[in-house]
C-alpha positions as CSV (number, residue, x, y, z in Angstrom):
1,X,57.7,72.7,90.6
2,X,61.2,73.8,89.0
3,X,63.9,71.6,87.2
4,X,65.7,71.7,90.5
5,X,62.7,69.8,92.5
6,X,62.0,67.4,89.8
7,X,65.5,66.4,89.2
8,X,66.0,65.7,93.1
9,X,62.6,63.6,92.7
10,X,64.3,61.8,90.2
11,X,67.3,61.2,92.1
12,X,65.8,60.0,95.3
13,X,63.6,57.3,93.0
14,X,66.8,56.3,91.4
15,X,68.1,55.7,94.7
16,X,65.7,53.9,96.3
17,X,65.3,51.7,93.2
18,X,68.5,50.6,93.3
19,X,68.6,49.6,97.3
20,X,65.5,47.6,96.2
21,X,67.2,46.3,93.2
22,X,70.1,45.2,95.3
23,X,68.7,43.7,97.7
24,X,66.8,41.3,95.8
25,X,69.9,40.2,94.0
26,X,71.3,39.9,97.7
27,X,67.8,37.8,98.6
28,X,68.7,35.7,95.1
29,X,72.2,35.2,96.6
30,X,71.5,33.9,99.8
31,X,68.6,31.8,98.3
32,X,70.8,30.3,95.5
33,X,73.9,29.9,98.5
34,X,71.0,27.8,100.7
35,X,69.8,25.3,98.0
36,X,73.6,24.9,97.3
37,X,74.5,24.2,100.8
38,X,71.6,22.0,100.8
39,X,72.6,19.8,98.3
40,X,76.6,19.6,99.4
41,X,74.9,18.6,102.7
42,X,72.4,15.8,101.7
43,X,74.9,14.8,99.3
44,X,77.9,14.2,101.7
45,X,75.5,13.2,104.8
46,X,74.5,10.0,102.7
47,X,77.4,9.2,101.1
48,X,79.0,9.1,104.9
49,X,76.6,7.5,106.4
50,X,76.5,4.4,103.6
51,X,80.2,4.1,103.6
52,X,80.5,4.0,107.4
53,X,77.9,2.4,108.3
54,X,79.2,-0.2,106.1
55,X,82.9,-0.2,107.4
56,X,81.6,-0.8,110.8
57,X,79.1,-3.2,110.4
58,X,81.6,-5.6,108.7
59,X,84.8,-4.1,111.1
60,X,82.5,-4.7,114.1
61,X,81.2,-8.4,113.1
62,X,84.8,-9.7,113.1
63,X,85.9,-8.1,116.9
64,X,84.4,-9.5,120.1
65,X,82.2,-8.2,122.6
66,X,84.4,-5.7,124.5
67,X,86.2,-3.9,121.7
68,X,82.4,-3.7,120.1
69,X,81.3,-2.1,123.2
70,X,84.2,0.1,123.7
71,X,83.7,1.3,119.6
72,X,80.0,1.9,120.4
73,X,80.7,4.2,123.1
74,X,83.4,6.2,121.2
75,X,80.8,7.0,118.6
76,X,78.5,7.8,121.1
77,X,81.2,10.5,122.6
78,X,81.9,11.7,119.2
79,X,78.3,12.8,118.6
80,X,78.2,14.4,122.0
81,X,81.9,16.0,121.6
82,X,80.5,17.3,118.1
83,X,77.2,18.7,119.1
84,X,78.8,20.7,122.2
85,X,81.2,22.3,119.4
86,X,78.1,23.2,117.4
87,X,76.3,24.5,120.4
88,X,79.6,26.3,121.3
89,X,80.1,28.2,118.4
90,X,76.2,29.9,118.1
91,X,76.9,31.0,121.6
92,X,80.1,32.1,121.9
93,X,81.2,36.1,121.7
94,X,83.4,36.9,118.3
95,X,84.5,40.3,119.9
96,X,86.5,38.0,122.7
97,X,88.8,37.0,119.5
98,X,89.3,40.0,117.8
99,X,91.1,41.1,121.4
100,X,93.3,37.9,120.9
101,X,93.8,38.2,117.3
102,X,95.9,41.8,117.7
103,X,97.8,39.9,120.2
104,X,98.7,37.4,117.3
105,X,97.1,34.8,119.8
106,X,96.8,31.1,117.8
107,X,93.9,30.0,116.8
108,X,91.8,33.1,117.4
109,X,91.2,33.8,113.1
110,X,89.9,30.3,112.6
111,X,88.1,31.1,115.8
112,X,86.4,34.2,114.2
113,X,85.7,32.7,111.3
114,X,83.9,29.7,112.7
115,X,81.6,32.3,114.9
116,X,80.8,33.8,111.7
117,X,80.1,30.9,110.1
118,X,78.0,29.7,113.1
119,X,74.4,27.9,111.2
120,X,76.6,25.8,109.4
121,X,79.4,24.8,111.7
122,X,76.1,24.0,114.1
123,X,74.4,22.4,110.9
124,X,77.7,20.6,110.4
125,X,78.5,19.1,113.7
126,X,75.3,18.9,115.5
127,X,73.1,17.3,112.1
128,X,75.8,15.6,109.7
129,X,77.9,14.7,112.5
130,X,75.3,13.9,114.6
131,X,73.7,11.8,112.6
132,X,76.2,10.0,111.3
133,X,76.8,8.8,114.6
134,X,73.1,8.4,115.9
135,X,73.2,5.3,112.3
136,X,76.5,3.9,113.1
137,X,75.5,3.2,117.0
138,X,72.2,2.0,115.7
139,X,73.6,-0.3,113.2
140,X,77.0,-1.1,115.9
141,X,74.4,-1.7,118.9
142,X,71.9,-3.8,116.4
143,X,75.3,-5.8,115.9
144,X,76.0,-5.7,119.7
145,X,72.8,-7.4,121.2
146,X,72.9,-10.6,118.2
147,X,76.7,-11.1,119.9
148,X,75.4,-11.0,123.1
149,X,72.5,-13.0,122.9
150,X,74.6,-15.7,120.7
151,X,77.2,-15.8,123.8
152,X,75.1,-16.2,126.5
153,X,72.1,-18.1,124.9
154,X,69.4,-15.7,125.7
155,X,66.0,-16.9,124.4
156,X,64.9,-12.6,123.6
157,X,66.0,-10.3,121.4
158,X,68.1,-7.7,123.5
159,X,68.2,-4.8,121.0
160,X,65.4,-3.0,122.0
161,X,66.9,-2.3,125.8
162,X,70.6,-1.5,124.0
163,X,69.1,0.9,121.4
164,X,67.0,2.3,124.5
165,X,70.2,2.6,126.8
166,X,72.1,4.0,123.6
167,X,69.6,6.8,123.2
168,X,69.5,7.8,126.7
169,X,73.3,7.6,126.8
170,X,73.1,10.2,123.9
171,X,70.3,11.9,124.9
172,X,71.5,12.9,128.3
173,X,75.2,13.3,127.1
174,X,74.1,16.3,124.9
175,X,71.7,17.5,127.3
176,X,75.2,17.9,129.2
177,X,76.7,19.1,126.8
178,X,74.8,21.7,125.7
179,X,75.4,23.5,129.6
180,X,79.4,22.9,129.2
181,X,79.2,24.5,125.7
182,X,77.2,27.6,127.0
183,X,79.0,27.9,130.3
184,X,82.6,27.0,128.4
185,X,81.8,28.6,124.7
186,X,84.8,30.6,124.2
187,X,87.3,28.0,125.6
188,X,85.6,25.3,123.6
189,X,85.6,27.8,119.9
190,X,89.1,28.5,120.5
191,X,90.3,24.9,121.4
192,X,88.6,24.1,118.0
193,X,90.2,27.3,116.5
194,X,93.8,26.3,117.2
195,X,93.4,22.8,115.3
196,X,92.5,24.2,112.6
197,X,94.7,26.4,112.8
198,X,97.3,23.3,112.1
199,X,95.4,22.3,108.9
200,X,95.9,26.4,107.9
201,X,99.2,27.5,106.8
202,X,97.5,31.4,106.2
203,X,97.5,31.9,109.9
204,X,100.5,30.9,112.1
């Protein structure tokens, strides 16, 4: 074996070394970018739900039966509107936008980079948000059946039917949902594209 041989053996090793070499730093990256995004989301999750749990507990004891209801179900929407978003954008096609982005089409950037960003605008809307929502109409239906029973003088605790009727509503509100948000992905992503797009002076 010649010089020649030996330094090509050389060079291939080196090679190959440094693919390996980089991508374990790129395995180090992503793991040190997951525990990160763990912590912002535990962090931020139970800050949120303390603080609104707490605004609506107290806002909700001070407001009679209807408005209480009418709240309860708004949450109950949000959670649904949220977790049809995060379905939306694991789903949806990014090549659609990149067609509307040449034609300077609003929206379609934010659009992109949400679809890029998929596991955790999904982690975002359909867990924090989610959540969220699933404690405040625990803790606003909880508040719901003590004004009801006070009212009308009922000798048993209602909760257990109103948190049973609140988890069906949300159950089979996402169950919904989650067929729009296939069927309706890119209209959805690029409806949520565009109002970002307001909060992002970069893309006009």
């Amino acid at each position: 074996m010649d010089k020649t041989d030996l330094s090509k053996i050389e060079k291939t090793e080196k090679i190959k070394k440094e693919k390996t070499d980089k991508k374990e730093n790129n395995k180090n990256k992503k793991d040190h970018t997951d525990i990160v995004w763990f912590i912002k989301i535990f962090f931020t999750t139970f800050i949120l739900s303390i603080v609104f749990s707490f605004v609506s507990s107290n806002g909700i004891t001070n407001l009679s039966l209807l408005p209480a209801i009418l709240i309860l179900l708004l949450v109950i929407l949000v959670g649904i509107a949220f977790d049809i978003v995060g379905v939306a954008v694991t789903v949806a096609d990014e090549n659609e936008f990149h067609a509307k982005a040449t034609k300077k089409v609003k929206g379609s950037k934010s659009s992109i980079k949400l679809i890029r960003n998929a596991p955790k605008v999904a982690n975002i809307c359909a867990d924090v948000v989610g959540d969220i929502c699933g404690v405040l109409s625990g803790a606003i239906s909880a508040l719901i059946s003590m004004k009801i029973t006070e009212q009308f003088g009922l000798n048993f605790d209602l909760q257990f039917i109103l948190s049973a009727l609140v988890a069906a509503l949300t159950v089979g509100g996402k169950a919904l949902g989650k067929g729009v948000a296939n069927s309706k992905s890119t209209q959805i992503v690029h409806v949520v594209g565009i109002v970002l797009n307001k909060f992002n002076r970069k893309e006009k």
